[in-house]
N, C-alpha and C positions, 0 to 999 in steps of 0.2 A: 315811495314811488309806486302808481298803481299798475296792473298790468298792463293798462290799455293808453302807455303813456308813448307820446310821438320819437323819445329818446330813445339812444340802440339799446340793446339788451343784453350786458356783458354774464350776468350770473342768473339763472334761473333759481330761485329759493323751490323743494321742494316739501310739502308738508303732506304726510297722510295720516288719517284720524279716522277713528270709529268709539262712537260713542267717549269722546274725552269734553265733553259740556263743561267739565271741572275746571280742564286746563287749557282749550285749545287758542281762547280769547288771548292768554296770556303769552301762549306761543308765535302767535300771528303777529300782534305787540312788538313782542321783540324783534322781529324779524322787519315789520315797517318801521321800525325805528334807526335801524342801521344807517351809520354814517357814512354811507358809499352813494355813489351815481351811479344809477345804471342798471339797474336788475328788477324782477319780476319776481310777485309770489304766487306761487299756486298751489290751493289746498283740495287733497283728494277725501273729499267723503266715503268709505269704505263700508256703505252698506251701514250707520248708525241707524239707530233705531229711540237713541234719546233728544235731547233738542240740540244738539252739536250744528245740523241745519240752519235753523232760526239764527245759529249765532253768526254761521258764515253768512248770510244772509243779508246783516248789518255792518258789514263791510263795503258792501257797495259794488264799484269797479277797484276799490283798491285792491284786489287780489281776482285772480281766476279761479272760480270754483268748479270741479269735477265729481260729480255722483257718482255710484258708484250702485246699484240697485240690492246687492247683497255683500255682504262680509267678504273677501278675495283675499287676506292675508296683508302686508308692507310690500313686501315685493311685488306685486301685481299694484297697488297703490302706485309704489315710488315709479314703479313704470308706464304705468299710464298719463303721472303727472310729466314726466323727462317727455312721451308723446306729445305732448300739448304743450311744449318749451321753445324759448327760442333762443339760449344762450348759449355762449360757448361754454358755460363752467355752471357743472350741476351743483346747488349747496342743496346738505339734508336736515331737515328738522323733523324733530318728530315732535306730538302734539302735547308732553308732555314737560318737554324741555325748553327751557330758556336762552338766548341769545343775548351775551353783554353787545354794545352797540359800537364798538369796532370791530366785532365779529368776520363781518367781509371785510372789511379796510386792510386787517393786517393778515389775514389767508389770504388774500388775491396780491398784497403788496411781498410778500413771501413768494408766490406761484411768477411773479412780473419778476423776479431778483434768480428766479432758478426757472428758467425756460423750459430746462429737460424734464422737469419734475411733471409727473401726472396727475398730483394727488398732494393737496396739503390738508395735516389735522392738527388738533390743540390740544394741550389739557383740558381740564373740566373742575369745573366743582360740582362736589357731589352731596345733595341732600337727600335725606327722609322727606317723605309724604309733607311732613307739616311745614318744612321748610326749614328746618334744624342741618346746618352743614355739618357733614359728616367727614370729610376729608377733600383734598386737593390732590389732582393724581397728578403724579412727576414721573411722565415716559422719558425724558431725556433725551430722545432722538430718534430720528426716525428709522422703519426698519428694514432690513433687509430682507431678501426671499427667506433665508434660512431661521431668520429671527422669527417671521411668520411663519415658519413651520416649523418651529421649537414649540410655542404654547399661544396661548389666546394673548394677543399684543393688544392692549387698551386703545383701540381705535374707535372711537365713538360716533357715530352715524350721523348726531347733530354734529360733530366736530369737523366733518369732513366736507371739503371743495374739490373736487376734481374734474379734469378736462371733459366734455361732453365725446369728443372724439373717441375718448377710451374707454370710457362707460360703452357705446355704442359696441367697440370691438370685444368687450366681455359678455354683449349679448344683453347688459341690464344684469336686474337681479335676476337669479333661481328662482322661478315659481315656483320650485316643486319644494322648493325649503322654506315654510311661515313662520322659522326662526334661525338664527346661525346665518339667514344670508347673507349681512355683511363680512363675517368671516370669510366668508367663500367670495364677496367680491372685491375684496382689501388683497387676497392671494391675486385673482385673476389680473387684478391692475399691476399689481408689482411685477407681473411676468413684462408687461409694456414702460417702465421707467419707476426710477425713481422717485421718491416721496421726499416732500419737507416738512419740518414739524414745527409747531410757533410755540416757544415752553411759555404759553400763560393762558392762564384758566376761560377762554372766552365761551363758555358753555356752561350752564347751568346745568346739571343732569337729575334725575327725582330717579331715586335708587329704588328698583324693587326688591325687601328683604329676603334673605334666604329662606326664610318657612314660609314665606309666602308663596316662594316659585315651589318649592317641598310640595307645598298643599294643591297648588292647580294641577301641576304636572305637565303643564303647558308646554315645557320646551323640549320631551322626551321624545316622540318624534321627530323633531328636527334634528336631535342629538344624531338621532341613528341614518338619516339621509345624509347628515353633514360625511359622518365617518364613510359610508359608501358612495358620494362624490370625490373625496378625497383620495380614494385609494385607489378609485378610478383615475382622475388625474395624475395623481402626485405618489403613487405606491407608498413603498415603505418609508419615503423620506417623507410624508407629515404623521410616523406612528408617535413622533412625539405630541404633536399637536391634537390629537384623537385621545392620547394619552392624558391628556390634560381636561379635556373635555368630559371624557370618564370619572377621572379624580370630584371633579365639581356636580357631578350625576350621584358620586358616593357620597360624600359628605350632604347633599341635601336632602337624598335617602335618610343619613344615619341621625340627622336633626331633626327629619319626622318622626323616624321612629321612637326618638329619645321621646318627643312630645307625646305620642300614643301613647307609648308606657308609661308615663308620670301620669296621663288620665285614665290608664285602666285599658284602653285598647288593645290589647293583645293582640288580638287576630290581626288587627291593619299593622301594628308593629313587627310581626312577622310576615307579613307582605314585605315591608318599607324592608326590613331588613335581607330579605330577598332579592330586591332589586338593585338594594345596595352589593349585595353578594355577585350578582353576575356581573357587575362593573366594574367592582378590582377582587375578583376571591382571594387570590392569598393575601392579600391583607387583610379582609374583615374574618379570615381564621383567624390572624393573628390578633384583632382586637377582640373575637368575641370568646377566645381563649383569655381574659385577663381576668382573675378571681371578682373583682366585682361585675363584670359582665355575665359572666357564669351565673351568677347570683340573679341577674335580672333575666337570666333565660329561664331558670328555673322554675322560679314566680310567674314568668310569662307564659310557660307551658304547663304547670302543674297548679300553678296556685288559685288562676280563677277556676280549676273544677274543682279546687278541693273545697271551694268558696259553694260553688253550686251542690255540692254534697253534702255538706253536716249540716248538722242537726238546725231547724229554723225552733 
């Protein structure tokens, strides 16, 4: 159903993309394919610079398109598309993700069966890049305040419907976070109602690997706004949640650096290992007190000069 069709408008789909040429054809697909009456797509171009345009382009009136003249982050996307919306129940996709085609039919027939609920999400399947599934997540149900401030709850962004009502009193997403801000708006919704959760995979998800996010470092300032929005709102009761966030900041640390030092990088290894350090210190004492660790500090602080010293 295209945007500009004369039926009401029960679910705004919303999509924002930058530069996703690869994937976003196949997100938008999914999402006009849905077996539901009644909703709207709207794709935010966020400032692309590859031919992501041309594609949206060839869709016609079947979707609302929104430019975007430079990069703005998801959150300034996903907000500018909710502006330009007319339904009561915002859905998210993002441009990388796929939609099975009951997707809306059983979150909205979920959301009609639980009136109070705010917010319905799904499982997900999850693959690699090439399409290889990787695993099927099983939340089992939905969470409460306390479960979302225990640790990062698998709520996935394409997975989620919620009232447009509540979106609105959370203000939208954080700008100031161009990552982590669903975390931060999955808290602020559960302060206004309860969630329901549909246990079957209606999402496709394209996993980004851990050395991959290791090597951008893309999401380390967001890391650190999340934790001082949080403490702001929520004090000590989300130090578990922060806590968690930290844990997933070290291990992606300690997998770059593993990577440096098996090619020889010393120096960025002891960066990687750095950063890992101010994120949990006594723990990375205690791993990198472990006799083969010792061993690779060793090597890594004495062995390439002893390489640049003798004899050529």
């Amino acid at each position: 159903m295209g945007r500009y069709s004369t039926r009401s408008v029960r679910v705004s789909v919303i999509i924002p993309v930058y530069n996703g040429q690869a994937t976003i054809g196949r997100a938008i697909d999914s999402a006009l394919a849905q077996a539901f009456d009644g909703f709207e797509v709207i794709v935010v171009n966020d400032g692309s610079t590859d031919n992501t345009n041309q594609i949206l382009e060839s869709y016609g009136a079947k979707i609302l398109v929104v430019n975007h003249q430079s990069n703005r982050g998801l959150s300034a996307a996903r907000n500018t598309g909710v502006s330009q919306s007319r339904g009561e129940y915002l859905a998210f996709l993002d441009d990388d993700d796929i939609w099975r085609a009951d997707k809306l039919a059983q979150t909205l027939r979920a959301l009609d069966q639980h009136s109070e609920a705010v917010l319905c999400f799904s499982d997900f399947e999850m693959v690699e890049a090439n399409g290889k599934q990787i695993k099927i997540s099983s939340v089992g149900r939905p969470p409460t305040m306390e479960d979302l401030l225990s640790g990062a709850w698998p709520i996935l962004p394409s997975a989620v419907v919620m009232k447009r009502s509540v979106f609105d009193l959370c203000g939208g997403f954080n700008q100031g976070l161009r990552w982590f801000e669903d975390t931060f708006m999955w808290l602020q919704a559960r302060e206004h109602g309860e969630f329901v959760f549909v246990a079957e995979p209606l999402v496709i998800y394209r996993y980004a690997d851990a050395d991959v996010v290791a090597r951008t470092e893309k999401y380390e300032p967001g890391r650190l706004e999340l934790r001082r929005l949080l403490l702001e709102r929520y004090g000590m009761r989300a130090s578990a949640l922060i806590a968690s966030f930290d844990r997933g900041y070290y291990f992606t640390q300690m997998m770059k650096a593993r990577r440096q030092l098996d090619a020889g990088d010393y120096r960025g290894a002891f960066n990687s290992l750095m950063k890992a350090a101010k994120s949990r210190p006594t723990y990375i004492i205690q791993r990198i007190l472990r006799p083969s660790n010792v061993a690779r500090l060793f090597r890594m602080c004495w062995g390439s000069s002893a390489t640049r010293n003798s004899p050529q």
